[in-house]
N, C-alpha and C positions, 0 to 999 in steps of 0.2 A: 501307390501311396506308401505302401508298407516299405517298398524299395527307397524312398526319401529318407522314412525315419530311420536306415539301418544305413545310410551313406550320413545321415545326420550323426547320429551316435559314432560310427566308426572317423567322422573328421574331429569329433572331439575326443575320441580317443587317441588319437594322434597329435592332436593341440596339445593335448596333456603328456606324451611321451617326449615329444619336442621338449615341454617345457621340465619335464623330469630327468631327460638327458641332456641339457643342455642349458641349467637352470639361471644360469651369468648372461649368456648370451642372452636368452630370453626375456629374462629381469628387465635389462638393458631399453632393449625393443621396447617392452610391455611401460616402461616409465615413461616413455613421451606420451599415448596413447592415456595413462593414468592420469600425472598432472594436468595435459589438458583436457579431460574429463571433470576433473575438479574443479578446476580453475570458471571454467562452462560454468558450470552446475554451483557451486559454491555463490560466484556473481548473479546468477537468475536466481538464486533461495534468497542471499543477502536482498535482493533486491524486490520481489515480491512479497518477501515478509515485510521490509520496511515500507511499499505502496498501501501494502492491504491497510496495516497501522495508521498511517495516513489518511489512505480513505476512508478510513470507520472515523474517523474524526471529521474528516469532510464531512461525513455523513449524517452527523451529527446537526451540522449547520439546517438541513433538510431538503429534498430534491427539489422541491418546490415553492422555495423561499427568494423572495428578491430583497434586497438588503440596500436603504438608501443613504447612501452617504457623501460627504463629499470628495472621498480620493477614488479612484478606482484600486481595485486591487492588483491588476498586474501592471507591470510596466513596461515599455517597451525602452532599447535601447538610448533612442531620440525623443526622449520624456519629455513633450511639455509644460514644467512642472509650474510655468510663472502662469499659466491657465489656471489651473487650478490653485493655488497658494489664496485668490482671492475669492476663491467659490464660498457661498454662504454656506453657513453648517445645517445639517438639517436641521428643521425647530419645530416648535410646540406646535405651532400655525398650520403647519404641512401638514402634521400630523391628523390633525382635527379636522381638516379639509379632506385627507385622502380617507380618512374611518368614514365621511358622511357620501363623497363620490361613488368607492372601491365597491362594484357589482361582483368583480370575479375572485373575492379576497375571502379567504374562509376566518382570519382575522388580523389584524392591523396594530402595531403597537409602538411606541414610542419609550427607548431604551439610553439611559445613560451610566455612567459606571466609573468610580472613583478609585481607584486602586491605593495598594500598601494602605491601609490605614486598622489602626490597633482595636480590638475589642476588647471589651471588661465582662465578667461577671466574677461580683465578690474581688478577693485575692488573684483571680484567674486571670490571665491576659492570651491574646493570638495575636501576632502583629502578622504582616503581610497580606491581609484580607482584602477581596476583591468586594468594594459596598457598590451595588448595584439597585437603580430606581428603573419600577417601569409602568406603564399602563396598565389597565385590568386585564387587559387580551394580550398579555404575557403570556397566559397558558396557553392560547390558539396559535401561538405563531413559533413557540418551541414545546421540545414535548419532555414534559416533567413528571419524574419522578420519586414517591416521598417515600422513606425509611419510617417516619414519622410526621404524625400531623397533618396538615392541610393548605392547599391556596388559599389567598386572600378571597372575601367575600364582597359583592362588587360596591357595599356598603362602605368597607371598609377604608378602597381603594377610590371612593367619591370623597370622603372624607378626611382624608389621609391620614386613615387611625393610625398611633404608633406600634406597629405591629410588623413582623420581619421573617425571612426564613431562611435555615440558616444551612450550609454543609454539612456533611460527614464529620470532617475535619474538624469544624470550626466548634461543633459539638462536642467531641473527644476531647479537644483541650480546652473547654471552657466549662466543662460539665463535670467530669472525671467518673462517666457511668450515671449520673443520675438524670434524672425524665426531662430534658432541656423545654417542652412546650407547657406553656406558661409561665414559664422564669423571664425574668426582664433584665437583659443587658444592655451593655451603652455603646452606644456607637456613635460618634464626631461629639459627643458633649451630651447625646440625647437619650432616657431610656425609653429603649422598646422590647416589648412581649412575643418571645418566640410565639409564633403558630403550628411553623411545620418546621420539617428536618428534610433535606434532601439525600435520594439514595447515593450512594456511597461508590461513585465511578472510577476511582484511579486515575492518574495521570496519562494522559495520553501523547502521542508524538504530537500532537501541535500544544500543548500545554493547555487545551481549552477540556476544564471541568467544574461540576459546579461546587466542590467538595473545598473550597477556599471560598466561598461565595458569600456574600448575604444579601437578600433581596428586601428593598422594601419599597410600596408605593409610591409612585413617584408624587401626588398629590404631598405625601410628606417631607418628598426628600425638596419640594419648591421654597420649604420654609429653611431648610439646612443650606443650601449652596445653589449655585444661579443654575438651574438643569437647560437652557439654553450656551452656555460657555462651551467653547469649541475643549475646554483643558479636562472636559469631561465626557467626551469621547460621544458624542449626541448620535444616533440613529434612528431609522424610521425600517421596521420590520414586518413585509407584507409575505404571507403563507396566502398560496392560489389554493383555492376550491379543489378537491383530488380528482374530481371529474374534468377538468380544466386544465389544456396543456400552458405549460409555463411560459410558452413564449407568448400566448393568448393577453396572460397577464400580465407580463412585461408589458406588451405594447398596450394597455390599460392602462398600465402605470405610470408609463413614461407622456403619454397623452395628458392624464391627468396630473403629472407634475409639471408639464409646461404650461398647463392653462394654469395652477394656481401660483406659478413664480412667473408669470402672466411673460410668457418667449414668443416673441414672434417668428413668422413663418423662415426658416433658412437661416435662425439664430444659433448658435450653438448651447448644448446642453448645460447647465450650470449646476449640475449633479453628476453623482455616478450608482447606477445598477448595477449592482454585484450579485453576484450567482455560485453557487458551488461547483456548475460544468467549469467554469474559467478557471477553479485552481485543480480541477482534476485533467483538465486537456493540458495543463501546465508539468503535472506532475506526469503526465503519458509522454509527454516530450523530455524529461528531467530523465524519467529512469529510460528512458528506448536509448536514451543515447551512451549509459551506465549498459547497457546490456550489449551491445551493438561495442564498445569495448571491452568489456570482458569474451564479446567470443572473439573479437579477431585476436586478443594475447591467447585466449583457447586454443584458436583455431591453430595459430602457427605450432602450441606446442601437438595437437592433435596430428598434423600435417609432417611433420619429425617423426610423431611416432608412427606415421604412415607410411613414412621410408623405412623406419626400421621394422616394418610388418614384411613389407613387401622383400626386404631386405633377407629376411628369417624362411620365407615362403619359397625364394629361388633358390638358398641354400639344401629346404627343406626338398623340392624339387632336385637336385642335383643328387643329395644323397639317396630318396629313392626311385630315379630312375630305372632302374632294372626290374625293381617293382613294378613300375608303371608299364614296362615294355611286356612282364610276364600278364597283368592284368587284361593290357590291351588283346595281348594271343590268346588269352580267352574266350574272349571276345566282348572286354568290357567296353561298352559305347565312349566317343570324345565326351559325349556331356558326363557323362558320371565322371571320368577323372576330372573333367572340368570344375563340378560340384565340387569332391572331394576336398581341393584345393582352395577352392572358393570358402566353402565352411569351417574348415581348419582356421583359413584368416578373418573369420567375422568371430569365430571360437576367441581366439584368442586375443580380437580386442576387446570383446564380451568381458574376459580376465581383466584386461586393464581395467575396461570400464566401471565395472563393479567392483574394482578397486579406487578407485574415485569418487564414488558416489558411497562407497562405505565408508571414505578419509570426511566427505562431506555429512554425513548422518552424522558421523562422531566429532564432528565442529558444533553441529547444531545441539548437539547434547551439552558439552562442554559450556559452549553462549549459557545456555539454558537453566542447567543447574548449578554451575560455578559464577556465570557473573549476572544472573536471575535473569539475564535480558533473552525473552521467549525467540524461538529463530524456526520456523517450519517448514521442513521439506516436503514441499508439496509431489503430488503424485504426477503431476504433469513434466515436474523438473526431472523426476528418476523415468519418465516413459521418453522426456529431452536426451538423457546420458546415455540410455541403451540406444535409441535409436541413429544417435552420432557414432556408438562404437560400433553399430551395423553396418553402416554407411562406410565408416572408414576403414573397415572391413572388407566389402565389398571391393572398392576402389583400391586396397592395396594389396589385398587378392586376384584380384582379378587375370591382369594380365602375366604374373607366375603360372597362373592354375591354368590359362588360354596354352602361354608355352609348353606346358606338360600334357597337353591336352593334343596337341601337336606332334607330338615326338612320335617316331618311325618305332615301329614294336621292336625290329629288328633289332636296330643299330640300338634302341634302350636296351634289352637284354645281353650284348655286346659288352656294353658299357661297365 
């Protein structure tokens, strides 16, 4: 063992004399092996930081949320879209039908939502605000929470007191710092009575947060605008029990929405179940095929700088053969020269590589605090770099280090 670590040290003391005497040529070599290190590593960081982003916003949706509407959400290329164009939107009916059927539903709600429309208090205005109505088991079926204040009270929500709750955002500019629950602003022509403030989530990659939001009753919002109209974006939001797998609940759901849109048997579905799995097998398909191109532009320049590894290694061999020929009369074994050789060329993509994976740390810094956009090198990416620069290490040492490994003591000492 102790003989490894001093054939280990002495090949990278040689990787390093190589590249000290010979620092052009080297250079040379060492940049194909760097760029496509970068290039790897750079496309697997872009592209994990922007999945994860992603996902935490799926995730948001909830794992165990089915969503009933009438589009589906992916599409295939042979859309048929004249199917569904005349599907009914979900409605108030379905609703009230699936809240008194749903066994496996930890709770059931019925969601619609008005977008761009302007709020007032006093002098103060917000436009762009997302006005959102929903049932009382809004709270069970997403998970809220408040900076300020409180959910509606299910008093409230029977009666469609005018009462509301509101963002981050929507606070900030209509408040200017002061106690926004219990001030009454207007909202479509109506006032209502903040209750609560929602915590304060930032934008995220799919643009879904509640911090532009304001929520209120939907009991109140049946007197503001028709909350069956398809132009107001109608849902029916069923959260399964957490002891309950989701597919359990799908197929409860889907059971009980063909009995109450009353489908006979081998009719086709006149809804769609949406699920969070569909846009994340979506997105594992989206970025695999972003990753799966950036290695093969990698890989070719990896494979370049694998010629010029290999390229450095036979030269490195030619010049110390006589070395190699005094070694052998030694009586140093084939496999140690072998090694020798061998580790020199994983040394020396190691260089490259750790030089592309430090060009990639300091991109992600740059993202980060020049253009605020967060970018994270993960640790799987940097054990991905080193182990390509092993690999192409190995394979472009190898067969130099076999020749040298080979040579006649003799005729090396000769030489």
């Amino acid at each position: 063992m102790i003989m490894i670590f001093r054939l280990i040290g002495e090949s990278f003391r040689f990787a390093w004399d190589a590249l000290r005497q010979n620092k052009l040529r080297t250079a040379l070599s060492l940049l194909g092996i760097t760029i496509g290190i970068f290039i790897i590593i750079a496309v697997s960081t872009g592209v994990d930081t922007m999945r994860n982003k992603i996902q935490s916003s799926v995730d948001k949706l909830g794992s165990n949320t089915l969503f009933v509407q009438k589009w589906p959400w992916i599409f295939s290329g042979n859309f048929p879209w004249w199917k569904y164009v005349n599907r009914p939107e979900p409605s108030l009916r379905d609703y009230l039908a699936l809240k008194d059927r749903m066994d496996m539903a930890q709770g059931v709600s019925y969601e619609v939502s008005a977008n761009s429309r302007t709020l007032k208090y006093r002098s103060n205005s917000v436009e762009g605000a997302s006005l959102n109505a929903a049932s009382q088991e809004y709270d069970k079926t997403w998970d809220l929470e408040f900076q300020d204040g409180r959910y509606f009270t299910e008093n409230e929500s029977k009666s469609g007191s005018p009462v509301c709750i509101i963002g981050a955002e929507i606070a900030e500019g209509l408040f200017d710092g002061e106690e926004p629950v219990g001030k009454q602003i207007k909202v479509m022509g109506r006032r209502v009575t903040v209750v609560g403030v929602f915590k304060k989530e930032g934008e995220d990659m799919m643009g879904m947060s509640q911090d532009k939001n304001v929520l209120i009753p939907l009991n109140l919002a049946k007197g503001i605008f028709d909350i069956n109209n398809e132009r107001y974006n109608p849902q029916v939001t069923v959260r399964g029990k957490e002891n309950i797998a989701l597919e359990e609940v799908e197929a409860e759901l889907k059971g009980q929405m063909r009995s109450i849109r009353r489908l006979k048997p081998g009719q086709e579905d006149d809804f769609s179940l949406n699920k969070t799995t569909m846009l994340s097998n979506q997105l594992d398909i989206m970025f695999g095929v972003v990753d799966i191109a950036g290695l093969i532009i990698g890989g070719f320049s990896v494979l370049v700088g694998g010629f010029g590894i290999a390229n450095i290694m036979f030269v490195s061999v030619k010049e110390r053969t006589n070395i190699i020929g005094i070694q052998k009369s030694l009586g140093a074994k084939n496999y140690f020269i072998l090694l020798q050789f061998v580790f020199e060329a994983v040394a020396l993509c190691l260089m490259g590589g750790l030089l592309g994976l430090g060009m990639v740390y300091l991109l992600t810094l740059l993202f980060t605090h020049v253009f605020d956009v967060e970018v994270i090198l993960y640790l799987k990416n940097v054990a991905k770099g080193i182990g390509w620069s092993v690999g192409i290490g190995l394979i472009a040492g190898f067969w130099p280090a076999f020749s040298a490994s080979r040579l006649d003591p003799v005729e090396a000492i000769r030489s």
